[in-house]
GUBA-230641 format. One record per residue (C-alpha): residue in one letter; chain; x, y, z; residue number from 0. Coordinates in steps of 0.5 Angstrom, whole numbers, plus 500, padded with zeros to 3 digits. Example, Ala and Ser with C-alpha at 12.3 -4.5 7.8 and 13.67 -1.06 7.14 Angstrom:
BEGIN
<atom><r>A</r><c>A</c><x>525</x><y>491</y><z>516</z><k>0</k></atom>
<atom><r>S</r><c>A</c><x>527</x><y>498</y><z>514</z><k>1</k></atom>
end
This chain:
BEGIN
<atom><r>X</r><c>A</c><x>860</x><y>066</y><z>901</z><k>0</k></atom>
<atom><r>X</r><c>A</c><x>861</x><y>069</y><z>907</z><k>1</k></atom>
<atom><r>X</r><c>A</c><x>857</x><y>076</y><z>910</z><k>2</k></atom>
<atom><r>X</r><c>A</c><x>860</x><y>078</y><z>917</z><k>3</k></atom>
<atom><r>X</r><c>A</c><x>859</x><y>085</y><z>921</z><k>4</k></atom>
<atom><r>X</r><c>A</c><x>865</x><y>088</y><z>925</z><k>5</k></atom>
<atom><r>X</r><c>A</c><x>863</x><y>091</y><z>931</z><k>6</k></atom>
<atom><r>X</r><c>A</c><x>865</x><y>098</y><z>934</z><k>7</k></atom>
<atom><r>X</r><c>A</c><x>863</x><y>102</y><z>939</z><k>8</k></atom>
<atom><r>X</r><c>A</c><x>863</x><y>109</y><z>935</z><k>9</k></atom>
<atom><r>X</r><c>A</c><x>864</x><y>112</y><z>929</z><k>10</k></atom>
<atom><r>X</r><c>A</c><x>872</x><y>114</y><z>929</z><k>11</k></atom>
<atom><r>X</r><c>A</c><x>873</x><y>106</y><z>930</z><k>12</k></atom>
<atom><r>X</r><c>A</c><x>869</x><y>105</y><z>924</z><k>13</k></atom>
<atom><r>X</r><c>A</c><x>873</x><y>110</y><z>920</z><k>14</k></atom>
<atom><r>X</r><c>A</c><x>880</x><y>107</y><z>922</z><k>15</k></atom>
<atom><r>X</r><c>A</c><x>877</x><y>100</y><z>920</z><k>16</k></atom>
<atom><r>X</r><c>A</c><x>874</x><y>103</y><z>913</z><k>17</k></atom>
<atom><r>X</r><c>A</c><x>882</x><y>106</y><z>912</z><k>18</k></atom>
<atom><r>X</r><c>A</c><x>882</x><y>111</y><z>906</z><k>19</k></atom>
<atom><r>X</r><c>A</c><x>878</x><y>110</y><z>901</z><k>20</k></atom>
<atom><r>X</r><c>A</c><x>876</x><y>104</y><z>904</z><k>21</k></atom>
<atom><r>X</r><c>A</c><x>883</x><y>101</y><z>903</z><k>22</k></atom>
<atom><r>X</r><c>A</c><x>884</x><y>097</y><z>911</z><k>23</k></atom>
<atom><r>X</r><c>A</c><x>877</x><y>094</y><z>910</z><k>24</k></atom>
<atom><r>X</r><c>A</c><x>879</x><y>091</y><z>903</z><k>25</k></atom>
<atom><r>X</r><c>A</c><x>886</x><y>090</y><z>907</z><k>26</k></atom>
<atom><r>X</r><c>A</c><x>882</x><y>086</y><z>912</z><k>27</k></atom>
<atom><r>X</r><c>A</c><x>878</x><y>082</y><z>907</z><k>28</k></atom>
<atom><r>X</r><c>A</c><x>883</x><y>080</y><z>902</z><k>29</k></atom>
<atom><r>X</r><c>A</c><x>888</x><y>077</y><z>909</z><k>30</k></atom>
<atom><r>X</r><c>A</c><x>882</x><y>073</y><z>911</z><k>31</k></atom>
<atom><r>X</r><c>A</c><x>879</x><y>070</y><z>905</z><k>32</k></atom>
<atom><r>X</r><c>A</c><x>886</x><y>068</y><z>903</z><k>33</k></atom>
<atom><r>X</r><c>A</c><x>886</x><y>065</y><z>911</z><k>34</k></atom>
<atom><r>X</r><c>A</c><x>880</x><y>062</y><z>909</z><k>35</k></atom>
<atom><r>X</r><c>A</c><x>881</x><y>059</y><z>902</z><k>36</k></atom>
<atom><r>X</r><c>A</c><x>888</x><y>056</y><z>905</z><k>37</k></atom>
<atom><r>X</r><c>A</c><x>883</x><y>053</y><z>911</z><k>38</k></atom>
<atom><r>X</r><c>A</c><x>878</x><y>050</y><z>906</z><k>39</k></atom>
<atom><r>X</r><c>A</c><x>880</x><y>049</y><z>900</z><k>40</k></atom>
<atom><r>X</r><c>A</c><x>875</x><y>053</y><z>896</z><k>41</k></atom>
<atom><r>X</r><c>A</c><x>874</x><y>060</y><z>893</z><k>42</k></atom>
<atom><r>X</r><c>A</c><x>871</x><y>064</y><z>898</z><k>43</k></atom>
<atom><r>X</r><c>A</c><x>867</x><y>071</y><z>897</z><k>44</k></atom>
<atom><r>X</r><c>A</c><x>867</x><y>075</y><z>904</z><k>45</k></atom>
<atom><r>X</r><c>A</c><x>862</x><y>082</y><z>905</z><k>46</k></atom>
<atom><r>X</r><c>A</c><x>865</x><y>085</y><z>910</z><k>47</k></atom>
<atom><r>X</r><c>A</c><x>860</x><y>091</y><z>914</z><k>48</k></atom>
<atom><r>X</r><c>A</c><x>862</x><y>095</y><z>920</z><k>49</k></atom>
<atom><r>X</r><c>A</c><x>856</x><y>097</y><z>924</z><k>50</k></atom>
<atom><r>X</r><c>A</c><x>857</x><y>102</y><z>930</z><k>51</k></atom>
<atom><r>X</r><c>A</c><x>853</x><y>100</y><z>936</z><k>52</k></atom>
<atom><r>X</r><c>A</c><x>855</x><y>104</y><z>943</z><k>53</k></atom>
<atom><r>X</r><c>A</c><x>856</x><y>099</y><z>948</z><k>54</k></atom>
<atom><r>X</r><c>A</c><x>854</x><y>093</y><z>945</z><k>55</k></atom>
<atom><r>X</r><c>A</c><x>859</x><y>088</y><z>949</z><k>56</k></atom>
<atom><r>X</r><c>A</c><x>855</x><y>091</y><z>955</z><k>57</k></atom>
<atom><r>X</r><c>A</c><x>849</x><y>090</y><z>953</z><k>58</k></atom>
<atom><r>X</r><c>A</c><x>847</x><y>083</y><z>953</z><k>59</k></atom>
<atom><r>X</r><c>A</c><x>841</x><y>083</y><z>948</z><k>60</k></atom>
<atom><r>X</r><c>A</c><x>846</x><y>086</y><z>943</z><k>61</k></atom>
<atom><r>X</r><c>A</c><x>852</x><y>080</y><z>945</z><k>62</k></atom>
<atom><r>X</r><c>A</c><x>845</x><y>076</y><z>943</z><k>63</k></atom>
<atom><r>X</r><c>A</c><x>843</x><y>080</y><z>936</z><k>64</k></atom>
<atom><r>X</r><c>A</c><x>850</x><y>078</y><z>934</z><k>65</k></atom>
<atom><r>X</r><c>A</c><x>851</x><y>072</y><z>936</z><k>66</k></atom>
<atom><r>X</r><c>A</c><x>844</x><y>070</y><z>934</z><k>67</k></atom>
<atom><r>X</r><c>A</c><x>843</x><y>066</y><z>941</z><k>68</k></atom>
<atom><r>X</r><c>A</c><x>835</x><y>066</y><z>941</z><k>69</k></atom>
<atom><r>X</r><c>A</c><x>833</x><y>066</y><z>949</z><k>70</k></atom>
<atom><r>X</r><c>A</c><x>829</x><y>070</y><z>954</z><k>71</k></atom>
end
C-alpha cells in the first residue's frame, strides 16, 4: 500500500492533475501502480492526493515537512 501526496503551487495546477471527473488523477495512479507492480513484482495499492501549498519548493520547512527530514 502506498500513499503519496502530489504537490502544486495552486489551485488551477491542481484542477489540471484532477482532470475531469478525477479521470488524469485515475490516469496517473493506474501508469504508476502498474510501473511499480512490474517493479516489484506485487500487487500494489497507490492513494494519491494533491495538496496545494504556494511556494512550497521555496520554502525549506516545506521541502522538509514533505521529505520528512527532521532537523533544526
Amino acid at each position: 500500500e502506498i500513499e503519496a501526496k502530489i504537490i502544486t503551487d495552486n489551485t488551477h495546477h491542481k484542477a489540471i492533475l484532477i482532470g475531469k471527473n478525477g479521470t488524469t488523477i485515475k490516469r496517473i495512479g493506474i501508469v504508476a501502480r502498474k510501473i511499480i507492480s512490474e517493479f516489484s513484482n506485487q500487487k500494489v495499492f497507490i492513494k494519491l492526493n494533491v495538496e496545494v501549498d504556494k511556494n512550497w519548493h521555496t520554502n525549506e520547512n516545506s521541502i522538509k515537512k514533505y521529505l520528512d527530514i527532521k532537523g533544526n
